[in-house]
PDB file as gemmi writes it, atoms N, CA and C in Angstrom:
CRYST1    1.000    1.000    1.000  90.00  90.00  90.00 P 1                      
ATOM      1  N   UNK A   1       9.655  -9.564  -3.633  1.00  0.00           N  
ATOM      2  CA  UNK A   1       9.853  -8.919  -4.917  1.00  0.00           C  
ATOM      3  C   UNK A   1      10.771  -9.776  -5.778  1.00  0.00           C  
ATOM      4  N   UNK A   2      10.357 -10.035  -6.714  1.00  0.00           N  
ATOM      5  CA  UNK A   2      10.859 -10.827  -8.009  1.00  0.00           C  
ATOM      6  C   UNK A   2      12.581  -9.911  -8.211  1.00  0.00           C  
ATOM      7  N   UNK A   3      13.325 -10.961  -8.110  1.00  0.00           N  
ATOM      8  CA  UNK A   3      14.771  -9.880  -8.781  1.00  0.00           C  
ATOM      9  C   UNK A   3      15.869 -10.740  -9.896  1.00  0.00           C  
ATOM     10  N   UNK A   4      16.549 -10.212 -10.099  1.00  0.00           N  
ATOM     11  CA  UNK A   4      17.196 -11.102 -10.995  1.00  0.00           C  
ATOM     12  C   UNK A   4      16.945 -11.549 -12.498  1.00  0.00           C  
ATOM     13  N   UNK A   5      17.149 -12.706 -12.399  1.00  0.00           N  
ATOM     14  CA  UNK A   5      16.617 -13.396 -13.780  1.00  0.00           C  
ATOM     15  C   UNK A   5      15.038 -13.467 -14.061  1.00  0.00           C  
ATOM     16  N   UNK A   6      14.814 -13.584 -12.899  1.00  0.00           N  
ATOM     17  CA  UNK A   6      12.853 -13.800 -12.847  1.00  0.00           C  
ATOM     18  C   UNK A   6      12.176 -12.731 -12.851  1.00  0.00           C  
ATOM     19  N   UNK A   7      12.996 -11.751 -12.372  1.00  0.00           N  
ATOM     20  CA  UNK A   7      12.223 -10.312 -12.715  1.00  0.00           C  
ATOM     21  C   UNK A   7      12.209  -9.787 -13.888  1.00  0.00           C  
ATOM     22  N   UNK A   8      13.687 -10.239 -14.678  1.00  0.00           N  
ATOM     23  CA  UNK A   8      13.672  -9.974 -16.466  1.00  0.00           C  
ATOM     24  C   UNK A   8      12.706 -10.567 -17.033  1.00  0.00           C  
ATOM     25  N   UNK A   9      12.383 -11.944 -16.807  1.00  0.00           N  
ATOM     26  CA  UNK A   9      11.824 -12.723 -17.320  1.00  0.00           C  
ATOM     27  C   UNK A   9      10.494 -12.590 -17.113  1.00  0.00           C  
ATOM     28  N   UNK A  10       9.833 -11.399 -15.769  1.00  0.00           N  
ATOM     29  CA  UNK A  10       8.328 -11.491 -15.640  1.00  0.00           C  
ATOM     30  C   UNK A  10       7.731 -10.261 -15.840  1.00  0.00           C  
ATOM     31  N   UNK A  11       8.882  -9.074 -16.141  1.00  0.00           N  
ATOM     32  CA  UNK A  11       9.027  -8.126 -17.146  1.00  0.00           C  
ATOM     33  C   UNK A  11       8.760  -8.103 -18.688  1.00  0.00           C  
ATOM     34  N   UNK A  12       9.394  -9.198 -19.175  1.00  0.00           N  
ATOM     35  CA  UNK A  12       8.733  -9.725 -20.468  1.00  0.00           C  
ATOM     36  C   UNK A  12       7.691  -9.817 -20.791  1.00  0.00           C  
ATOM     37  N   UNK A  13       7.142 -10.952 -20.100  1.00  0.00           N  
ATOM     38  CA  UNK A  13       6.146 -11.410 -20.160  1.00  0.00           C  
ATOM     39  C   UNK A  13       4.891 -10.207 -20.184  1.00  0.00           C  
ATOM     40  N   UNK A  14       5.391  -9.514 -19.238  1.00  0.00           N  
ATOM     41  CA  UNK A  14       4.132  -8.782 -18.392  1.00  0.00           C  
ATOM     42  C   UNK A  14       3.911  -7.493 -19.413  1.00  0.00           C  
ATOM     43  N   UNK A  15       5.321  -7.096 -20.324  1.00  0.00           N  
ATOM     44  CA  UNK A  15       5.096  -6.319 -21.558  1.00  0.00           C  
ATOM     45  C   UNK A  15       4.452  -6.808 -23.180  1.00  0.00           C  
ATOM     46  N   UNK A  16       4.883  -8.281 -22.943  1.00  0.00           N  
ATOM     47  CA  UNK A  16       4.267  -9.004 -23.937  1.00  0.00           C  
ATOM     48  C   UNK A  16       2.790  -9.188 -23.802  1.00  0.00           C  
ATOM     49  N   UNK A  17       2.118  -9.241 -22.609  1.00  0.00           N  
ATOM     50  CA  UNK A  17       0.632  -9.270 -22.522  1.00  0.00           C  
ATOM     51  C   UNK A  17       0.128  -7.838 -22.713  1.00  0.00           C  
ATOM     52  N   UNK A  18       0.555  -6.620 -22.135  1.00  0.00           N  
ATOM     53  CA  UNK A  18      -0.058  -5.587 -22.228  1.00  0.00           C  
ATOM     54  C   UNK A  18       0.348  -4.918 -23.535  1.00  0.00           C  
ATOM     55  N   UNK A  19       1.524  -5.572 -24.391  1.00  0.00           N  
ATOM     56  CA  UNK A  19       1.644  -5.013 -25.673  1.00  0.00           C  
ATOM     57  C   UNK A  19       0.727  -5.492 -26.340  1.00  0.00           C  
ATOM     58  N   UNK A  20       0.428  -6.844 -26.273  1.00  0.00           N  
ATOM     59  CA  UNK A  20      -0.234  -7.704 -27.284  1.00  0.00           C  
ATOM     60  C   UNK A  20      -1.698  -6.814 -26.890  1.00  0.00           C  
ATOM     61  N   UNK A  21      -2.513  -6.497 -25.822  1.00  0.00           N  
ATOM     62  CA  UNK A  21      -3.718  -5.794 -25.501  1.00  0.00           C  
ATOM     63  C   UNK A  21      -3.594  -4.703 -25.706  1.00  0.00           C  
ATOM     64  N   UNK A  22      -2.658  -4.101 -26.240  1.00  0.00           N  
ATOM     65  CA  UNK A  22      -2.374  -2.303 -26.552  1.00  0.00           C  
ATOM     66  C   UNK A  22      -2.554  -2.797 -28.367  1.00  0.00           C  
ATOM     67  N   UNK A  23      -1.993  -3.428 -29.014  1.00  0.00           N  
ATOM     68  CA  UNK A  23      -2.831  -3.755 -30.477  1.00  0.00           C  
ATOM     69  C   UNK A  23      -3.412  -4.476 -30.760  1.00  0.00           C  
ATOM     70  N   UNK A  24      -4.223  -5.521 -29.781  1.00  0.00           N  
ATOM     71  CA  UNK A  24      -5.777  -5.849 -29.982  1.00  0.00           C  
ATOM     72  C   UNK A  24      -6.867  -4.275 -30.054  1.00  0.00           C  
ATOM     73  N   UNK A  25      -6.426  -3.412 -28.743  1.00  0.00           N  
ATOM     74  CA  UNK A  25      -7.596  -2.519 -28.817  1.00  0.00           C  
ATOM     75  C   UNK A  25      -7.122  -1.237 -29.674  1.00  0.00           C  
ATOM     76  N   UNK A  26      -5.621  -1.162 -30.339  1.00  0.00           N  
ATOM     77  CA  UNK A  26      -5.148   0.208 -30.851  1.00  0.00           C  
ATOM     78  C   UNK A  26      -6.135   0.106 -32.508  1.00  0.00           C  
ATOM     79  N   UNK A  27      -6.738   1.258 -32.763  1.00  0.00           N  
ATOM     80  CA  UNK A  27      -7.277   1.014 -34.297  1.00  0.00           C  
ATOM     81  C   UNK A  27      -6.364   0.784 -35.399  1.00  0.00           C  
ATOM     82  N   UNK A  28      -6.834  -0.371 -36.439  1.00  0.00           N  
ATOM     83  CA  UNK A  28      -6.166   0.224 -37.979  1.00  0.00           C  
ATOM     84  C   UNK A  28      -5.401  -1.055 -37.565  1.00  0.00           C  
ATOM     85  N   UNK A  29      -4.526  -1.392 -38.526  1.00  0.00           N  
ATOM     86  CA  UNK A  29      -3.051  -2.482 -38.732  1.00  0.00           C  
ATOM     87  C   UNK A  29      -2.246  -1.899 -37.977  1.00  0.00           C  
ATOM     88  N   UNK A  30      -1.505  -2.624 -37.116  1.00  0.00           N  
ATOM     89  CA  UNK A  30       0.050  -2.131 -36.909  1.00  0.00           C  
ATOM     90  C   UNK A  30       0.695  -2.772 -37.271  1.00  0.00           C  
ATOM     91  N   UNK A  31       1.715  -2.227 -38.144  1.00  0.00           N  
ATOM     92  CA  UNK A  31       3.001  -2.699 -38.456  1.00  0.00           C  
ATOM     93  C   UNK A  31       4.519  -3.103 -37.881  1.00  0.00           C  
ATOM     94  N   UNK A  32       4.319  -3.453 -36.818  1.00  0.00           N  
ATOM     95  CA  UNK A  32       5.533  -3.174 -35.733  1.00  0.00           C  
ATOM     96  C   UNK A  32       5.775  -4.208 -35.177  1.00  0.00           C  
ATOM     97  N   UNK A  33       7.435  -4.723 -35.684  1.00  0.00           N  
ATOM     98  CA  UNK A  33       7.577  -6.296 -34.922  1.00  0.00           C  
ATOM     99  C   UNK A  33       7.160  -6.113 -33.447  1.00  0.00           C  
ATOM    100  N   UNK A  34       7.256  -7.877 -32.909  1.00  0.00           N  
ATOM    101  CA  UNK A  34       7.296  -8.276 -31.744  1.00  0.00           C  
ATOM    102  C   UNK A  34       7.935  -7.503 -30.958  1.00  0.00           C  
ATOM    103  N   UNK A  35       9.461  -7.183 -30.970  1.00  0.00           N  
ATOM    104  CA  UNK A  35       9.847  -6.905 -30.261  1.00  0.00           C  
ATOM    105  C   UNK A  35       9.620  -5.320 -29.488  1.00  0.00           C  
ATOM    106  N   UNK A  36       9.245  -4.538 -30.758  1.00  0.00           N  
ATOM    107  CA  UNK A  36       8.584  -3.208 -30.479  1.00  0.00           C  
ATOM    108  C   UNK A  36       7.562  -3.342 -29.747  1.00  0.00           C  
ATOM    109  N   UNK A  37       6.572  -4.464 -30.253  1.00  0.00           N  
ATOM    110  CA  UNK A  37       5.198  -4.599 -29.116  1.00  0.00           C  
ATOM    111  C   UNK A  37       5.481  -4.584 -27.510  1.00  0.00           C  
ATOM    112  N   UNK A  38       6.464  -5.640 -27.480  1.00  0.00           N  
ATOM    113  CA  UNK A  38       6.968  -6.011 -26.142  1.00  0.00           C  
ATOM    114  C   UNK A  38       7.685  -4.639 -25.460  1.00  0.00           C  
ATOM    115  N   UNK A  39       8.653  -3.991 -26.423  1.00  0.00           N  
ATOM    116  CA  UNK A  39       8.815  -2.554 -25.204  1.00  0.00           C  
ATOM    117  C   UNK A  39       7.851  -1.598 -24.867  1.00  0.00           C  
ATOM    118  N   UNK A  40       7.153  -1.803 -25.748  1.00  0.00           N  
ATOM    119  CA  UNK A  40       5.450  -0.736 -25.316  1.00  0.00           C  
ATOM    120  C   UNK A  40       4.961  -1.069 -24.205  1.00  0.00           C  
ATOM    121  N   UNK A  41       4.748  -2.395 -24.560  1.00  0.00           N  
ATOM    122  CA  UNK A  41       4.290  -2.891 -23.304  1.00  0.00           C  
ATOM    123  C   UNK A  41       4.791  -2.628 -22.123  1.00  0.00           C  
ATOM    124  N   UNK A  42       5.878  -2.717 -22.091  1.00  0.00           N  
ATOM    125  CA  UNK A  42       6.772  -2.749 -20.578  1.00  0.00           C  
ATOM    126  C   UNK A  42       6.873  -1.188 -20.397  1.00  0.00           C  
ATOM    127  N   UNK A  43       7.149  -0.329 -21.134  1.00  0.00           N  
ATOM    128  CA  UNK A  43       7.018   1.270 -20.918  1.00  0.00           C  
ATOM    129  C   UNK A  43       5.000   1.544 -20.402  1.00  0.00           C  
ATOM    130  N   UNK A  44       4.626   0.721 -20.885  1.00  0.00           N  
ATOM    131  CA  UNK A  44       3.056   1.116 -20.375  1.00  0.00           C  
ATOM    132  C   UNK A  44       2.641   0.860 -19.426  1.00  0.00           C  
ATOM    133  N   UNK A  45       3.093  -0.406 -19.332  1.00  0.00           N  
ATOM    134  CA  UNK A  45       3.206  -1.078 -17.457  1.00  0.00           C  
ATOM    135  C   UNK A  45       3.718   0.094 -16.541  1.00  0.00           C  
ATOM    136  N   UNK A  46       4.795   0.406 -16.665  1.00  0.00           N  
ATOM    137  CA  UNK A  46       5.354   1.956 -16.012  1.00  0.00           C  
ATOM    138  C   UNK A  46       4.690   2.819 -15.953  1.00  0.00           C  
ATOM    139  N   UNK A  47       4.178   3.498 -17.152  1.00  0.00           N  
ATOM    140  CA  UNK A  47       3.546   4.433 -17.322  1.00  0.00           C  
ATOM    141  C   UNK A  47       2.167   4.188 -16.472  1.00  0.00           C  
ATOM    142  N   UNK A  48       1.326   3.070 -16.371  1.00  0.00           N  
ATOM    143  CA  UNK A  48       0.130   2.590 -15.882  1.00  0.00           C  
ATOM    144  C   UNK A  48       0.575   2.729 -14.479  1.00  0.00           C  
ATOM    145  N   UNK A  49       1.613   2.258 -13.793  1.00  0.00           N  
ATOM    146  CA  UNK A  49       1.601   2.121 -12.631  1.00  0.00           C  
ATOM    147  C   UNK A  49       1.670   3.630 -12.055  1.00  0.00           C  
ATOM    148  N   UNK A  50       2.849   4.701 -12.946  1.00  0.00           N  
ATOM    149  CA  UNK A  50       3.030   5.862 -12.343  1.00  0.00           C  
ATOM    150  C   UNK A  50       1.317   6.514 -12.627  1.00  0.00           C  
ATOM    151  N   UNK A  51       0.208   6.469 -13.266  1.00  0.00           N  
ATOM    152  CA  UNK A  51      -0.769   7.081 -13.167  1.00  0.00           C  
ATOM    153  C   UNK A  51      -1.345   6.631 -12.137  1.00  0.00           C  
ATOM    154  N   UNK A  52      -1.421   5.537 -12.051  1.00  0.00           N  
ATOM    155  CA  UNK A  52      -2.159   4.667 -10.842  1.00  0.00           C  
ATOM    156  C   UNK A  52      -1.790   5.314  -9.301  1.00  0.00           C  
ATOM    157  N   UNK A  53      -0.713   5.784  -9.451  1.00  0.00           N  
ATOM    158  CA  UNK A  53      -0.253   6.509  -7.830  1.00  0.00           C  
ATOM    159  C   UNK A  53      -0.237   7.914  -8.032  1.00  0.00           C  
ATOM    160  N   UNK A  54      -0.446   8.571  -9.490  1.00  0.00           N  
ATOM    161  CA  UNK A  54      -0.813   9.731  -9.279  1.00  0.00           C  
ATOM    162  C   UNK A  54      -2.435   9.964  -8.890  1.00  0.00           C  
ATOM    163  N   UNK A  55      -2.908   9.343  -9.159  1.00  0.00           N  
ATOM    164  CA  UNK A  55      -4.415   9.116  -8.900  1.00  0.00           C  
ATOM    165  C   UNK A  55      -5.044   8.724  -7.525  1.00  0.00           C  
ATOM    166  N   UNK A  56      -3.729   8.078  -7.177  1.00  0.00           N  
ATOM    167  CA  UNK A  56      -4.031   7.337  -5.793  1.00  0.00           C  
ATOM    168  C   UNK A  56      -4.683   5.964  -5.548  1.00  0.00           C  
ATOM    169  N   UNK A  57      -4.584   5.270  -6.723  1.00  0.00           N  
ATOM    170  CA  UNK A  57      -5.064   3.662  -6.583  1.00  0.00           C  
ATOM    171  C   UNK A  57      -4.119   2.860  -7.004  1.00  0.00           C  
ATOM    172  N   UNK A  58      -3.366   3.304  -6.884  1.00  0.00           N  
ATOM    173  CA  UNK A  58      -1.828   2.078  -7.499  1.00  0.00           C  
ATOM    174  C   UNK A  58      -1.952   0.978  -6.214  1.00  0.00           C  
ATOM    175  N   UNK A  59      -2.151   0.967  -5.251  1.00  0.00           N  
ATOM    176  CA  UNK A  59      -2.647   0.186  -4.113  1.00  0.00           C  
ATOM    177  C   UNK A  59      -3.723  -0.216  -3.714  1.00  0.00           C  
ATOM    178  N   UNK A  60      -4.956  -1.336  -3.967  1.00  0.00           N  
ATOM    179  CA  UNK A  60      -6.012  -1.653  -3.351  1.00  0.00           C  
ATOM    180  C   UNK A  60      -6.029  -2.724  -2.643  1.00  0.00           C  
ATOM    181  N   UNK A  61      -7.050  -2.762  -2.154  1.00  0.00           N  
ATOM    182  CA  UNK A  61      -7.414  -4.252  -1.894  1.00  0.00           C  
ATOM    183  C   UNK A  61      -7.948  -5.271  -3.031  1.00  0.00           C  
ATOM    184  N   UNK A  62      -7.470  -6.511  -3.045  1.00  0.00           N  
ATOM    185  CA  UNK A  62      -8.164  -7.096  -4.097  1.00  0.00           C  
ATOM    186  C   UNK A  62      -7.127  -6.917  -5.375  1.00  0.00           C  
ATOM    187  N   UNK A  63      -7.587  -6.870  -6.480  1.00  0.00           N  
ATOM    188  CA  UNK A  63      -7.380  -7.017  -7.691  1.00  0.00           C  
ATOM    189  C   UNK A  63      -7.172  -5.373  -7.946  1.00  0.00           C  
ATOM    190  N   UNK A  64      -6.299  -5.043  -8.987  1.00  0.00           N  
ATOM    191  CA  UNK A  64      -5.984  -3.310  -8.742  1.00  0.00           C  
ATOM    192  C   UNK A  64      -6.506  -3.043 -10.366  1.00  0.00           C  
ATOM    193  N   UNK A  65      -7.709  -3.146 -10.578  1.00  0.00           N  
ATOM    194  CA  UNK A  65      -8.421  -3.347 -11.893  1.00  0.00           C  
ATOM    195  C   UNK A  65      -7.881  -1.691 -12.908  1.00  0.00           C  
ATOM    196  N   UNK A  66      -8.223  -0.776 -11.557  1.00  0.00           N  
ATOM    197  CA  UNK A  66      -7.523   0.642 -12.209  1.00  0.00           C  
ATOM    198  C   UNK A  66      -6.534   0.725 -12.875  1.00  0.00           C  
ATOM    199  N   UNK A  67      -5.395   0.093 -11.959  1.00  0.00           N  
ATOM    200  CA  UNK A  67      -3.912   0.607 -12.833  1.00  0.00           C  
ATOM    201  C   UNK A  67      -3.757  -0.591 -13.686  1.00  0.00           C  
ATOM    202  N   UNK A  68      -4.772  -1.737 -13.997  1.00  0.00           N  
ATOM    203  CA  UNK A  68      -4.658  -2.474 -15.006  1.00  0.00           C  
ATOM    204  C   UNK A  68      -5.339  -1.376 -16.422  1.00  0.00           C  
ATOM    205  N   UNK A  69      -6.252  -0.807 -15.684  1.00  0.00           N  
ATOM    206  CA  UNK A  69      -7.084  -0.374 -17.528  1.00  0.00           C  
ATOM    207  C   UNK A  69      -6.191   0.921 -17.595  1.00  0.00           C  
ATOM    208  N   UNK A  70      -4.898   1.351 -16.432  1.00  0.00           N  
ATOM    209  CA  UNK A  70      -4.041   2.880 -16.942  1.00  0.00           C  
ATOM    210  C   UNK A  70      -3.200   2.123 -18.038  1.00  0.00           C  
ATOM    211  N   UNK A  71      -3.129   0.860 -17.397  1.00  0.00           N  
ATOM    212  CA  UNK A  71      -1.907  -0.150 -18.677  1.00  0.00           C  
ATOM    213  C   UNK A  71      -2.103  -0.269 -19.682  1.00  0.00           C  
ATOM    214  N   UNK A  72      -3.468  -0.183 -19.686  1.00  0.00           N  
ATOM    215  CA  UNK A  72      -3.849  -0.994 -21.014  1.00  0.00           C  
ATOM    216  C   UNK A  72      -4.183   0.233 -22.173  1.00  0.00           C  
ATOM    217  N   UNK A  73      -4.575   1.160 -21.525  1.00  0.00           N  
ATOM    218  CA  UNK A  73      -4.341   2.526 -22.250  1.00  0.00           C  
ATOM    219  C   UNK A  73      -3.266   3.333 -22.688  1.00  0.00           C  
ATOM    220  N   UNK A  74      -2.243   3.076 -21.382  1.00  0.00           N  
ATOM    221  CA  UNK A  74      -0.897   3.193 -21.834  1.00  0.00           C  
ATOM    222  C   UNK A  74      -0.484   2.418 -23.305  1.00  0.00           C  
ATOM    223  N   UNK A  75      -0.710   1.186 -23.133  1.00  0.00           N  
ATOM    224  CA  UNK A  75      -0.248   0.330 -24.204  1.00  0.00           C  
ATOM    225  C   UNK A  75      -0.921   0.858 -25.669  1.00  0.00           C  
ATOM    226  N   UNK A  76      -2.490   0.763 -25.493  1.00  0.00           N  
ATOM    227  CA  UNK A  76      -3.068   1.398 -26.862  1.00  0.00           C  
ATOM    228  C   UNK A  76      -2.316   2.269 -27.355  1.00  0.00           C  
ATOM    229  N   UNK A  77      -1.867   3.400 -26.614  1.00  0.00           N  
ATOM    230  CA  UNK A  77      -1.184   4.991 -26.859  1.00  0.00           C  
ATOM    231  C   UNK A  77      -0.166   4.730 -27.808  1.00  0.00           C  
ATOM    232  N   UNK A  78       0.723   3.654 -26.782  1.00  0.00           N  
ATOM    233  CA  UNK A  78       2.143   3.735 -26.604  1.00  0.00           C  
ATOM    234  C   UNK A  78       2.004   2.977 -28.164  1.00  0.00           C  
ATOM    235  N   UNK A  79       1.395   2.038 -28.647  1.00  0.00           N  
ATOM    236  CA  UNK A  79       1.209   0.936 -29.854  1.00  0.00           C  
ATOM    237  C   UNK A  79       0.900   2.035 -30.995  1.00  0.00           C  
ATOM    238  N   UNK A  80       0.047   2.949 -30.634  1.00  0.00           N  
ATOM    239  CA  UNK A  80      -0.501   3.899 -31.960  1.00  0.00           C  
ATOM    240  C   UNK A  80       0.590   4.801 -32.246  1.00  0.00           C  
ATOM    241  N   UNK A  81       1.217   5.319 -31.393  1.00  0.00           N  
ATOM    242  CA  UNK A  81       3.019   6.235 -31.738  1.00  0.00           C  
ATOM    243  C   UNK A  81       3.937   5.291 -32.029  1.00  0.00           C  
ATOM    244  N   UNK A  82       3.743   4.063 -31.599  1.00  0.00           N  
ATOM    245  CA  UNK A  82       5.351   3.459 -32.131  1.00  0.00           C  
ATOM    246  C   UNK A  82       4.995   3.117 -33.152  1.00  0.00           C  
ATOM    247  N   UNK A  83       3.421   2.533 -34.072  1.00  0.00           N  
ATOM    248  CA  UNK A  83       3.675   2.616 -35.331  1.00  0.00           C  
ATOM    249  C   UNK A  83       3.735   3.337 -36.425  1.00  0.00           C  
ATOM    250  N   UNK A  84       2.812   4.376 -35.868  1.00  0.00           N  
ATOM    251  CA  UNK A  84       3.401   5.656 -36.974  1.00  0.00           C  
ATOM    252  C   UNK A  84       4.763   6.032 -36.952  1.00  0.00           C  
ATOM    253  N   UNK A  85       5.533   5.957 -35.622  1.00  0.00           N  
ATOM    254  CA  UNK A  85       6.895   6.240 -35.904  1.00  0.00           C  
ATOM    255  C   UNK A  85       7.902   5.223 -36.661  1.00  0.00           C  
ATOM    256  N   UNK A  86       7.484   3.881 -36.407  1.00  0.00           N  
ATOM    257  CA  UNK A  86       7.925   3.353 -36.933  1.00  0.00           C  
ATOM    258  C   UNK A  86       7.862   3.135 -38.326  1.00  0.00           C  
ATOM    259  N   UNK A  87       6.728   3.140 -38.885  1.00  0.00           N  
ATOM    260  CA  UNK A  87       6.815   3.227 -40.320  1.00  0.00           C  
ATOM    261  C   UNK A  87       7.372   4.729 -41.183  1.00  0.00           C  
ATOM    262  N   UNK A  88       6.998   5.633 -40.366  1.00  0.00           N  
ATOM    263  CA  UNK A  88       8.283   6.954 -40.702  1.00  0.00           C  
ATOM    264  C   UNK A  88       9.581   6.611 -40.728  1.00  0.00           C  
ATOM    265  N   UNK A  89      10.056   5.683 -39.793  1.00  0.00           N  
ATOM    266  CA  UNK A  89      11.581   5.386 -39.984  1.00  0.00           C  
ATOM    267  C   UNK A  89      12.214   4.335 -40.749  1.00  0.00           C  
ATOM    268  N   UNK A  90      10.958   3.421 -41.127  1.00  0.00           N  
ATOM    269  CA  UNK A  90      11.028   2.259 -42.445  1.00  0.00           C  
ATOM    270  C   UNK A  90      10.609   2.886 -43.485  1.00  0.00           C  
ATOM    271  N   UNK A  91      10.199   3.981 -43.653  1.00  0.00           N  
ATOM    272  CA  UNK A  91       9.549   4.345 -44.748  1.00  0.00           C  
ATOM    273  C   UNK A  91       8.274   4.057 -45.429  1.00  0.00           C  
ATOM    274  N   UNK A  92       7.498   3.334 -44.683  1.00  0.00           N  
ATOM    275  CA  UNK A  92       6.313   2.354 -45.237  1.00  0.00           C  
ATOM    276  C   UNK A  92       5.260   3.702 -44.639  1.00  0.00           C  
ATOM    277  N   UNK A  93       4.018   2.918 -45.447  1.00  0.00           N  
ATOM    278  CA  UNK A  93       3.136   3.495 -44.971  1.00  0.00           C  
ATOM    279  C   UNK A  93       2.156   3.111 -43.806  1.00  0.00           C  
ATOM    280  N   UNK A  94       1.703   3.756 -43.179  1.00  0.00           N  
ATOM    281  CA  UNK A  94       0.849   3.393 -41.691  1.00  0.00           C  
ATOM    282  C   UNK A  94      -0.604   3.143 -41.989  1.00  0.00           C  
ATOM    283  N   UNK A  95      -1.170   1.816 -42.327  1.00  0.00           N  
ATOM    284  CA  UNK A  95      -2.790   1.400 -42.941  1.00  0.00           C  
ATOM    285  C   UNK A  95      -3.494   2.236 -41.402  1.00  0.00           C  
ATOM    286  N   UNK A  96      -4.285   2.671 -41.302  1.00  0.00           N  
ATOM    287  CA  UNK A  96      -5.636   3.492 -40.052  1.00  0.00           C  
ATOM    288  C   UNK A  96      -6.926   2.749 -40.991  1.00  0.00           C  
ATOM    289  N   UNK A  97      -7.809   2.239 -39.852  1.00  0.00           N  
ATOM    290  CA  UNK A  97      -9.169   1.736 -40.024  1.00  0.00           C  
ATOM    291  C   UNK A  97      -9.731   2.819 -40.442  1.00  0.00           C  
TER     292      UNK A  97                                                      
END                                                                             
């Protein structure tokens, strides 16, 4: 298990990919820096993994494709509330496709 510096660091990362795939697939513009993307991400990763063991596949053999697409749904979710909230708290408006 990754700990330390490398676990911050593969935490990042690992929120920066599933943020960045939570507003490729979320509809409409989002307005929401980087850094907001990146905690979605990492809260969705969580969130993906805790569905994945409520479900009972957080563990396979192989590639764990499930609690990748709970992530990635997590992330969509998590991307479509943080920008409406966020532009409620900038005051801007939220563009929807």
């Amino acid at each position: 298990m990754l700990g330390g510096l490398w676990g911050i660091i593969s935490t990042i990362i690992v929120g920066l990919i599933l943020g960045v795939l939570g507003r490729l697939f979320a509809p409409g513009d989002q307005k929401i820096p980087i850094w907001l993307t990146i905690v979605v991400g990492i809260v969705a990763a969580f969130i993906g993994n805790w569905l994945a063991g409520v479900f009972g596949v957080r563990d396979t053999a192989g590639i764990d494709w499930i609690r990748h697409i709970f992530q990635i749904v997590a992330a969509v979710v998590g991307v479509i509330a943080a920008s409406a909230i966020y532009a409620k708290v900038k005051g801007g408006n939220r563009t929807t496709a």
